[in-house]
C-alpha positions as CSV (number, residue, x, y, z in Angstrom):
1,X,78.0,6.4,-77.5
2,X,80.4,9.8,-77.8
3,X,78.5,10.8,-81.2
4,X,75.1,10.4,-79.0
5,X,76.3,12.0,-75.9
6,X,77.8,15.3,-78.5
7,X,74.0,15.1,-79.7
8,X,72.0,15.7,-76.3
9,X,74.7,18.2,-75.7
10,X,74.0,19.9,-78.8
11,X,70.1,19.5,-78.2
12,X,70.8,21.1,-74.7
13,X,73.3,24.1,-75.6
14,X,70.1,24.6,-78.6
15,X,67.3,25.0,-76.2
16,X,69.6,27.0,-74.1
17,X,70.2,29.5,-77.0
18,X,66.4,29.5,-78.2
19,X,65.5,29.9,-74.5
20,X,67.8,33.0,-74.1
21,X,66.8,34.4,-77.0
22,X,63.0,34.3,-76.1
23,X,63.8,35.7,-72.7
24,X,65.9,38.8,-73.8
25,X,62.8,39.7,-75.9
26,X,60.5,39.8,-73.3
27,X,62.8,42.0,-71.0
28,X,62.9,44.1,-73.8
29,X,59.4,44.3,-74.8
30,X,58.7,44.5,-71.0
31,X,61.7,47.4,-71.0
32,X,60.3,49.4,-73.8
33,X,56.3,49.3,-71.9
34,X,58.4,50.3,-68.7
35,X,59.9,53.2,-70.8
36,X,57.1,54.5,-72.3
37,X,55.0,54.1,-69.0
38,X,57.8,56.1,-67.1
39,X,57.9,59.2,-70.0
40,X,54.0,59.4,-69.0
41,X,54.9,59.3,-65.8
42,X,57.0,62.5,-66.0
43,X,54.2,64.1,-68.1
44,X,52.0,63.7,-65.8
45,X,53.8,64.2,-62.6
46,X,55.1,67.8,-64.5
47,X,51.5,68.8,-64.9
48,X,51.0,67.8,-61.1
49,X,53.7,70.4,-60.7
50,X,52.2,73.0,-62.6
51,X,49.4,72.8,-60.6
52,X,50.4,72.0,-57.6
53,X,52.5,75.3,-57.8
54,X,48.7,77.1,-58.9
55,X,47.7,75.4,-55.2
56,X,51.0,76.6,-53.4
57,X,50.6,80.0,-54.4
58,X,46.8,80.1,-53.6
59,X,47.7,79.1,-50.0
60,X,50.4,81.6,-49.6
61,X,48.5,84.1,-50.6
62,X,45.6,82.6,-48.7
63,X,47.8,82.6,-45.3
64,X,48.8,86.0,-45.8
65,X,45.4,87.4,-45.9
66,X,44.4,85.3,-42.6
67,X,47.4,86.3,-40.9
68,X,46.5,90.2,-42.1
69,X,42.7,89.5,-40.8
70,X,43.2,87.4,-37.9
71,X,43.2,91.1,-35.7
72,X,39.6,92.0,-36.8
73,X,37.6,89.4,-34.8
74,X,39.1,90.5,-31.7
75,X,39.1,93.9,-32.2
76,X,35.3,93.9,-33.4
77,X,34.6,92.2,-29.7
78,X,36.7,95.5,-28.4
79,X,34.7,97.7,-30.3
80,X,31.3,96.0,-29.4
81,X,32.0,97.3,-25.9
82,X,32.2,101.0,-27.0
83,X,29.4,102.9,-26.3
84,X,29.9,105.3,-28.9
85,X,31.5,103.8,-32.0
86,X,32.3,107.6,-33.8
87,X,34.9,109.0,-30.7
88,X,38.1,109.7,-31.0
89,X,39.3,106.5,-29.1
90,X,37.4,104.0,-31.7
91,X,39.6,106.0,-34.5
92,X,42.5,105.7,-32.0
93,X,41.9,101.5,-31.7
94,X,41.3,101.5,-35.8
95,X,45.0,103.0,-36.2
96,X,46.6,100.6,-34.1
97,X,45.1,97.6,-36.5
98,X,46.8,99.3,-39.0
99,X,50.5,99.2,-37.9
100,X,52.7,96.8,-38.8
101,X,49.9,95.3,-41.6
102,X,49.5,96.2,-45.1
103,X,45.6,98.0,-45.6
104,X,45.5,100.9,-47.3
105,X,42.8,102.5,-45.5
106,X,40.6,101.6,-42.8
107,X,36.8,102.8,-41.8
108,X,34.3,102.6,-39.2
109,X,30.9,101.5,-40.9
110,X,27.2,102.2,-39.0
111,X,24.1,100.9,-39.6
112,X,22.6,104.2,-41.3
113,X,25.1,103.8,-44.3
114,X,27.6,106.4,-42.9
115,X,31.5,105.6,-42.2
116,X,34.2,107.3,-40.9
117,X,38.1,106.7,-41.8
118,X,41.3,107.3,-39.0
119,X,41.3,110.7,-40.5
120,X,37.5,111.4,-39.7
121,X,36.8,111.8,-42.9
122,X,33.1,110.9,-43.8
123,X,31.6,109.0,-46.5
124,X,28.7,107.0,-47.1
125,X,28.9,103.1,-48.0
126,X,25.0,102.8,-48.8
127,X,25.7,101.9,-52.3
128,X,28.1,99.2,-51.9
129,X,26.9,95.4,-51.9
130,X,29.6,94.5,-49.1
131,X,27.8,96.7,-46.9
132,X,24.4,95.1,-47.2
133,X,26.3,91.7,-46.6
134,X,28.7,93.1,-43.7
135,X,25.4,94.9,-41.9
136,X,23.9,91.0,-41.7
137,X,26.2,89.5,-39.2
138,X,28.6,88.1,-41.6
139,X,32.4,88.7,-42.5
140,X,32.5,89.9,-46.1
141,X,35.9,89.3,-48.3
142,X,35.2,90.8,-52.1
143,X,36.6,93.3,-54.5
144,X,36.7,96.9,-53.8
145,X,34.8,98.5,-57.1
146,X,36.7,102.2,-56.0
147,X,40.7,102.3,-56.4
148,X,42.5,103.3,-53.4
149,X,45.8,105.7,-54.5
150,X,45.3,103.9,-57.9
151,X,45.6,100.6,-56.8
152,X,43.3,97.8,-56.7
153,X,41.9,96.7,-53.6
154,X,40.5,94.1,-51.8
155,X,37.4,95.1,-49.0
156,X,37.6,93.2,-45.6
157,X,34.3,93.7,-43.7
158,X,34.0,92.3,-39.8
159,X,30.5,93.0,-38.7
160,X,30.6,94.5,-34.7
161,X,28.1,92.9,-33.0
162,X,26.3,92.8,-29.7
163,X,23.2,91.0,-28.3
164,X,23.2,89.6,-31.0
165,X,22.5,93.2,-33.2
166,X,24.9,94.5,-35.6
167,X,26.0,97.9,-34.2
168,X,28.7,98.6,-37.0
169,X,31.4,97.5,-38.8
170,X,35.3,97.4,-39.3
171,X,35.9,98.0,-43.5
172,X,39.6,97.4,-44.2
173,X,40.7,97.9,-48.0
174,X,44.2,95.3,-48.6
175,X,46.2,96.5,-51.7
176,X,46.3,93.7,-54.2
177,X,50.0,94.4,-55.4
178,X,51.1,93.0,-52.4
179,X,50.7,89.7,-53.4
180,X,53.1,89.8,-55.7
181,X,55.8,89.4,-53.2
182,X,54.5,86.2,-51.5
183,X,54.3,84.7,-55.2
184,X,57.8,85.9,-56.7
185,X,60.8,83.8,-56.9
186,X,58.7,80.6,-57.8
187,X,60.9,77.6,-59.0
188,X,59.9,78.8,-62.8
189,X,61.5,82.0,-62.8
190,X,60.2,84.3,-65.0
191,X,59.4,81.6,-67.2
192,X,55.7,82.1,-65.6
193,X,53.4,84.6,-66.0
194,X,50.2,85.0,-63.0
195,X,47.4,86.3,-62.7
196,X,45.1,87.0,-60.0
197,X,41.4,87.1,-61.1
198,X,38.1,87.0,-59.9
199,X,35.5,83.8,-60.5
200,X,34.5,85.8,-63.8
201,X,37.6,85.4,-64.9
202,X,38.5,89.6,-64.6
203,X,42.0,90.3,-64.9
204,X,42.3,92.4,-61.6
205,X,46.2,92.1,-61.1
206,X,49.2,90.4,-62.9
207,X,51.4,89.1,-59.8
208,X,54.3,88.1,-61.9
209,X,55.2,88.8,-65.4
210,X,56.7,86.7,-68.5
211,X,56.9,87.0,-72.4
212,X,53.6,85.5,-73.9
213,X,53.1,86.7,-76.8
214,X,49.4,86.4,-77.6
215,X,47.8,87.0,-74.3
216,X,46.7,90.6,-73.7
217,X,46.8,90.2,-69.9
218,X,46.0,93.5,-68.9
219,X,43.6,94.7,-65.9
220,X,40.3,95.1,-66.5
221,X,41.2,92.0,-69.5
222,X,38.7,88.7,-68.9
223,X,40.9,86.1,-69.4
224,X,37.8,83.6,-70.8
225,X,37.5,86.0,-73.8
226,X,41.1,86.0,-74.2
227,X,41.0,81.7,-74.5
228,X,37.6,81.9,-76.8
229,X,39.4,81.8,-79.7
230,X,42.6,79.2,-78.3
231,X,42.2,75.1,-79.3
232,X,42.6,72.9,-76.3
233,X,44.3,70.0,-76.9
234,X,43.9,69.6,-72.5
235,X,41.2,70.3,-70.6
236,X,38.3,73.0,-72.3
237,X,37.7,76.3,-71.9
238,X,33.9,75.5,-71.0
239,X,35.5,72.9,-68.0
240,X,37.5,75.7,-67.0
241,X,34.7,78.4,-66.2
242,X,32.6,75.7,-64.5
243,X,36.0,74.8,-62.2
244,X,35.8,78.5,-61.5
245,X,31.9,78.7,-60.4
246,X,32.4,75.5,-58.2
247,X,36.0,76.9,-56.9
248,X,37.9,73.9,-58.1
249,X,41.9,73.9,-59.3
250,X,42.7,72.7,-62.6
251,X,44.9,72.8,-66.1
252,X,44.3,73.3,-69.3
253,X,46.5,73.5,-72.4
254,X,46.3,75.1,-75.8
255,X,47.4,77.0,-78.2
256,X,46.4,80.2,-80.3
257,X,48.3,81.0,-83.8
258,X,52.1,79.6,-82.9
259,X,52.2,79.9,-79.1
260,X,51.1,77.3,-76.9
261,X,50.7,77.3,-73.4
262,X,49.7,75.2,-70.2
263,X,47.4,77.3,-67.8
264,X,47.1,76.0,-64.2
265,X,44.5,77.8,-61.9
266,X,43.3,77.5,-58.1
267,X,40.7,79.7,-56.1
268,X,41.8,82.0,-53.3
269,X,40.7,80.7,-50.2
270,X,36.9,81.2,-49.4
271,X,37.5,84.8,-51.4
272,X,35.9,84.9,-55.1
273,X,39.5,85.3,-56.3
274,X,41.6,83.2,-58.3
275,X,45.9,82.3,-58.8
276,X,46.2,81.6,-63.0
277,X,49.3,80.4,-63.6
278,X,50.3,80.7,-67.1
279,X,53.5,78.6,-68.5
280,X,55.2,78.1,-72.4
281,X,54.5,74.6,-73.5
282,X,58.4,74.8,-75.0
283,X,59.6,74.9,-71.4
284,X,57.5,72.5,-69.6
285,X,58.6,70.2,-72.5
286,X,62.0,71.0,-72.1
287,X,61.9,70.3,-68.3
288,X,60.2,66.8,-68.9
289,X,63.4,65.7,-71.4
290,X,65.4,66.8,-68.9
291,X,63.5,64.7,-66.0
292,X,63.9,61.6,-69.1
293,X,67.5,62.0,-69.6
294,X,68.5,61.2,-66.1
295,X,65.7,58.6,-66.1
296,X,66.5,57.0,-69.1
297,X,70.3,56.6,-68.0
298,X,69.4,55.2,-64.5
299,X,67.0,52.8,-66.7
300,X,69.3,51.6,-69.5
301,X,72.5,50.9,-66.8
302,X,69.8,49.1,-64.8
303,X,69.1,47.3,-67.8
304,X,72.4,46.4,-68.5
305,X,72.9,44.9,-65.0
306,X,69.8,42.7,-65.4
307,X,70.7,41.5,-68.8
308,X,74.2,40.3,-66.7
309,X,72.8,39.0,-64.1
310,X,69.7,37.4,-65.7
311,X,72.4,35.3,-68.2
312,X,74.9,34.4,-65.6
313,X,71.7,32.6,-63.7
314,X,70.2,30.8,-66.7
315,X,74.0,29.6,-68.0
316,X,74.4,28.2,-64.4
317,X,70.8,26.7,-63.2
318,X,68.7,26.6,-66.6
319,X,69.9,23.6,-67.8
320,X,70.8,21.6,-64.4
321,X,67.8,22.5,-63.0
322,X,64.6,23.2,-65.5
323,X,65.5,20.6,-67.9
324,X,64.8,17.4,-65.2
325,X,62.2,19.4,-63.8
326,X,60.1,19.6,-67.3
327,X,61.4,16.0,-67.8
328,X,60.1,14.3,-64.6
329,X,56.6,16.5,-64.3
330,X,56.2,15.2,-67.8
331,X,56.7,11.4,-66.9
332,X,54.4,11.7,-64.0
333,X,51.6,13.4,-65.6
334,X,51.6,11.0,-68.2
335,X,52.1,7.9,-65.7
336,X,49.3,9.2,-63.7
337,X,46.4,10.2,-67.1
338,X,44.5,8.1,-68.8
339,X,45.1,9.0,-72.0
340,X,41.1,8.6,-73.6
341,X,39.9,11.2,-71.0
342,X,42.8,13.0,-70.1
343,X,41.8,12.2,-66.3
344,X,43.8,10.5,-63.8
345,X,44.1,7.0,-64.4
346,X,42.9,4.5,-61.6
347,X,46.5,4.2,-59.9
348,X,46.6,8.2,-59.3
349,X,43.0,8.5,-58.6
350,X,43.1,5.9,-56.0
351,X,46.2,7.6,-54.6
352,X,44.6,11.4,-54.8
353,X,41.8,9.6,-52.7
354,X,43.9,8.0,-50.0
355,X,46.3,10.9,-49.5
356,X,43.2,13.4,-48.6
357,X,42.2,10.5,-46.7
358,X,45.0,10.3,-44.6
359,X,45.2,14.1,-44.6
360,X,41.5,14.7,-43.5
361,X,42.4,12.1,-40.4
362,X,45.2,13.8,-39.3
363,X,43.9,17.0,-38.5
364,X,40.7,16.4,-37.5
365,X,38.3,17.5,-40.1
366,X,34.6,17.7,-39.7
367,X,33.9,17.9,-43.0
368,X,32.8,15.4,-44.9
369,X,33.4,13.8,-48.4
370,X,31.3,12.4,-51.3
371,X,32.7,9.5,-53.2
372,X,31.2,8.4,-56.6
373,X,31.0,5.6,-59.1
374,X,29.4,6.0,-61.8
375,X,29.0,3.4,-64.5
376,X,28.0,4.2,-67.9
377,X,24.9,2.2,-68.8
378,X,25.0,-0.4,-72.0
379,X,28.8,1.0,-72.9
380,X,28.9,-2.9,-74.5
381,X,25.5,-2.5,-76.9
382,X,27.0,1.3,-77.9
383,X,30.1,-0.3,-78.6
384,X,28.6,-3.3,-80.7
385,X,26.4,-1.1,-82.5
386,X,28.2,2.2,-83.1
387,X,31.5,0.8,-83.3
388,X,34.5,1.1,-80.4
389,X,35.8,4.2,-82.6
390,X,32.2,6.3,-81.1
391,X,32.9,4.2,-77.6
392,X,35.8,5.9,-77.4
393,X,34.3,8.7,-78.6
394,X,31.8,9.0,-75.5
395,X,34.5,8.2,-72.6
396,X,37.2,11.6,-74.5
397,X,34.0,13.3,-74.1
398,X,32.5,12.4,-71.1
399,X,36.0,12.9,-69.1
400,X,36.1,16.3,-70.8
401,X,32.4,17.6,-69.5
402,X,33.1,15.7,-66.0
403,X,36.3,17.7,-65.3
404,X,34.3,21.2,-66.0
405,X,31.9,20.3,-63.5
406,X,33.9,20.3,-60.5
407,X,36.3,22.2,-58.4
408,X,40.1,21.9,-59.4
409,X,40.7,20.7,-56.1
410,X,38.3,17.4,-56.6
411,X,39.1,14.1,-57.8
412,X,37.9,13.0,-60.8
413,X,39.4,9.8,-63.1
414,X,38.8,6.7,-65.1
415,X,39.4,3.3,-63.0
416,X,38.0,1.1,-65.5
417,X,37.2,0.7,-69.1
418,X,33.6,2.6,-68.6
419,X,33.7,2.9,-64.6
420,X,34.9,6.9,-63.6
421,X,35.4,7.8,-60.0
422,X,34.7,11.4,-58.4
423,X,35.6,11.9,-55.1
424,X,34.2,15.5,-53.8
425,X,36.1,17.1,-50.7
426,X,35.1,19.1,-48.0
427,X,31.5,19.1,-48.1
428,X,30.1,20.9,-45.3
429,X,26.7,19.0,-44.6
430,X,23.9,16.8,-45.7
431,X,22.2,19.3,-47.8
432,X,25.4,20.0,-49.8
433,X,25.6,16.5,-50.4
434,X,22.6,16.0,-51.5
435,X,22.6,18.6,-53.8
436,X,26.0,17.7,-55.4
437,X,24.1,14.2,-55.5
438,X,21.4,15.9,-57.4
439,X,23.5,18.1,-60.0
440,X,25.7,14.9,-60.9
441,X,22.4,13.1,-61.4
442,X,21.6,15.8,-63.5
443,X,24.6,16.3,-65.6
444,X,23.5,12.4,-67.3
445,X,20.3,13.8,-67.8
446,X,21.4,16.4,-70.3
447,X,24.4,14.9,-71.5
448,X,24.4,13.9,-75.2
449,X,27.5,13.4,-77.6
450,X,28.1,12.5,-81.0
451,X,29.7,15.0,-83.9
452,X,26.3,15.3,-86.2
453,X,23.6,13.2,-84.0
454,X,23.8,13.8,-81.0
455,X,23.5,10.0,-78.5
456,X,22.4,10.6,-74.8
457,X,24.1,8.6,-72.8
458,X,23.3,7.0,-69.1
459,X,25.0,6.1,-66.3
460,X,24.2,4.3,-62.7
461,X,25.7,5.7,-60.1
462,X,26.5,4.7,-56.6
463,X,27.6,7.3,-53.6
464,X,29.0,7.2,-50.1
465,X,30.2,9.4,-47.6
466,X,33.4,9.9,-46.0
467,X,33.7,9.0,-43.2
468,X,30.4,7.9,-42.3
469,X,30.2,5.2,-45.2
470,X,34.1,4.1,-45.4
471,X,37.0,5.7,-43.0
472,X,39.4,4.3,-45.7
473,X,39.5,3.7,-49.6
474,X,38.7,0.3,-49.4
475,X,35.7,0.3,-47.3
476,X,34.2,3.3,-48.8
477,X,34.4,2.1,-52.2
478,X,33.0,-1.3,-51.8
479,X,29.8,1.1,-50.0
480,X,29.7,3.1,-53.6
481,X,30.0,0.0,-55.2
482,X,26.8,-1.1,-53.1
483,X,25.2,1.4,-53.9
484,X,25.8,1.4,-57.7
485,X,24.3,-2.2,-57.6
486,X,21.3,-0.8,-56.2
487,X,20.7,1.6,-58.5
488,X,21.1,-0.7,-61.7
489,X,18.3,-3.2,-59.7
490,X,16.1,-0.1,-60.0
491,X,16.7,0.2,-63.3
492,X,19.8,1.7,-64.3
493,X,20.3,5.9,-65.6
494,X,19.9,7.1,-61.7
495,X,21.8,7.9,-58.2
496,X,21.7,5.7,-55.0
497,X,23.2,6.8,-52.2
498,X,24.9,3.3,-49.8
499,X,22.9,4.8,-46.8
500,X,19.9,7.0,-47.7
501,X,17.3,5.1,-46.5
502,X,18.7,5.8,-42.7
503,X,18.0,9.1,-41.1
504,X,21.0,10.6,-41.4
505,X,20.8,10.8,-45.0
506,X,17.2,12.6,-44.7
């Protein structure tokens, strides 16, 4: 008795070892796809910065400009109420604008091409596009072709209008350089170097400088023939000029001879101007290991704590608790299946039946249920001429094909040695019955078995409906019995409902 009681506790402290084992190397191989999803992560989630930065800097320099503009509108409405647009106190109103802002020069623009600066100095504007644009109604933002003091300029044109005619026009010229300021002190140093260029791709300032070795970044310098010749192992150079004609952000990455670089790039506002943001590969890498390192450490001691925690609750529940579950699911599946057909067996068919019986009283349900016997037709001759060996052959087979056709939640099983129950629940009308009447009628029609010749085998089959036909087990499967007799007086291989000659079956 001891020497059998040492061996279920060996057998026990063996499945618990096995059992361990198994689960540590699922954590692990679950551990290691957690790992290598998180080091993405931070790959990606860097490259989010690196362009999110691109974005940031677009809108700070975006804001600026708005908050150097926002002064024209209203002053073009003051203006529109001058009568004479060349005085002295137009020139006085256009010097105002200009304290406290950053514009390098400011004019008065007129229809006939002419313009006049605070210093009433004259010039003529006929053979600038902006003017064309500006002399139609509409604000114009572009680059200035002429440097003002040396310096690259943007124009800012607000058309004055009134009665709906363009009388003139406020020309303010905004020194690039002074974005620089807004951009500096980024959270990559001067481990960055930026660019601001136009939707060509025209180098027409460098807002922050770092040491990259092959780009020529000089004004004047487009930055798509600088890239022709760089492979991309992100992104392509081709994707990036098309994100510049449709004024989308983006990153690229790649490399020319040994320096390789990421390049992050948003537009300007609604200007034709673009941020490029231009970072060493090296140093984005070296931020990502740094991201993993503190990642990795919070991983692995989390790790470490499951690991405890997970073996403390298996030492102490496994065994108690999985090892009579497993055992008693086992008994009761295999006291309740038939073992030919792998269905339920009469006793838990009967019982599946009753329970939803007793379940569908209880609450009330309207819906109704569809019982069926079905009784293969001549099982004795197949088994007298084919032998009990293809018998059995045809009920493994038959159960197999029956328990496809319906939902999991139906009952289907073998109450007798070639008599199968299905029991189908919540139906929802007549027409739904009939048709489930029609497709099980149908399922004998086409089903054949048999390894190399295939046998077609038959069935009669009797229905009734719950509750109409039977309010219990009893009674509605002595009317499903009634109507399996009717069908074999018909001559076998077909359906018969208990009531379908009365009108509620029509």
């Amino acid at each position: 008795m001891g020497g059998l009681r040492n061996l279920k506790q060996f057998m026990i402290e063996k499945y618990i070892i096995i059992s361990s084992v198994l689960f540590f190397c699922i954590i692990f191989i679950l551990f290691l796809n957690y790992s290598i999803e998180e080091r993405e992560n931070i790959h990606n989630d860097t490259l989010q910065d690196l362009l999110d930065e691109a974005e940031k800097n677009s809108n700070d320099l975006n804001s600026e400009l708005n908050k150097q503009t926002n002064i024209l509108e209203p002053a073009a409405r003051i203006l529109s109420d001058v009568k004479n647009l060349r005085s002295a106190e137009t020139l006085a109103l256009i010097r105002e604008i200009l304290i406290g802002l950053h514009f390098q020069r400011a004019l008065i623009a007129f229809p006939d091409g002419e313009a006049i600066d605070v210093s009433g100095n004259v010039l003529s504007l006929t053979e600038e596009d902006f003017f064309t644009e500006v002399m139609k109604g509409r604000r114009v933002i572009t680059e200035s072709d002429a440097k003002e003091n040396s310096e690259s300029c943007l124009v800012i044109a607000e058309p004055i209008i009134k009665n709906d005619r363009t009388m003139g026009a406020i020309i303010l010229y905004y020194p690039l350089n002074q974005f620089a300021s807004i951009t500096e002190n980024g959270p990559y140093g001067t481990n960055i170097l930026q660019l601001l260029t136009n939707k060509e791709g025209v180098i027409t300032e460098t807002l922050q400088n770092a040491k990259i070795t092959y780009l020529k970044a000089e004004k004047g310098a487009a930055i798509f023939d600088i890239l022709e010749a760089a492979d991309f192992s992100k992104g392509s150079l081709k994707k990036m000029k098309e994100s510049f004609q449709n004024k989308k952000s983006g990153i690229v990455c790649c490399q020319s001879g040994e320096e390789q670089n990421y390049i992050s790039y948003a537009p300007l506002g609604d200007t034709n101007y673009y941020i490029i943001n231009i970072i060493n590969y090296d140093f984005v890498k070296n931020i990502e290991n740094m991201e993993w390192i503190i990642t990795k450490q919070i991983l692995v001691k989390l790790a470490v704590c499951f690991i405890i925690y997970i073996s403390f609750i298996i030492i102490l529940s496994f065994v108690s608790r999985n090892k009579y579950a497993l055992e008693s699911m086992k008994l009761i599946t295999k006291a309740e299946t038939d073992e030919l057909t792998q269905l339920l067996n009469k006793a838990a068919t009967e019982n599946a039946i009753k329970e939803y019986m007793e379940y569908a009283k209880s609450i009330g349900a309207n819906n109704k249920s569809l019982l069926f016997i079905l009784d293969i037709d001549n099982f004795k001759k197949i088994n007298d001429t084919r032998g009990h060996a293809f018998g059995d052959e045809v009920l493994h087979n038959l159960g197999l094909k029956l328990k496809s056709e319906f939902r999991i939640s139906d009952v289907v099983g073998r109450t007798g040695g070639d008599e199968f129950l299905v029991f189908l629940k919540d139906l929802p009308d007549l027409d739904t019955i009939k048709k489930e009447g029609k497709k099980v009628e149908d399922f004998f029609r086409n089903f054949k078995t048999g390894e190399y010749v295939k046998y077609s085998v038959t069935a009669s089959i009797g229905a009734a409906v719950f509750p109409s036909d039977g309010t219990d087990f009893e009674e509605l499967y002595k009317s499903a019995d009634k109507a399996l007799y009717k069908a074999k007086e018909r001559g076998k291989n077909q359906l018969a409902f208990y009531n379908e000659d009365k009108e509620s079956m029509i």
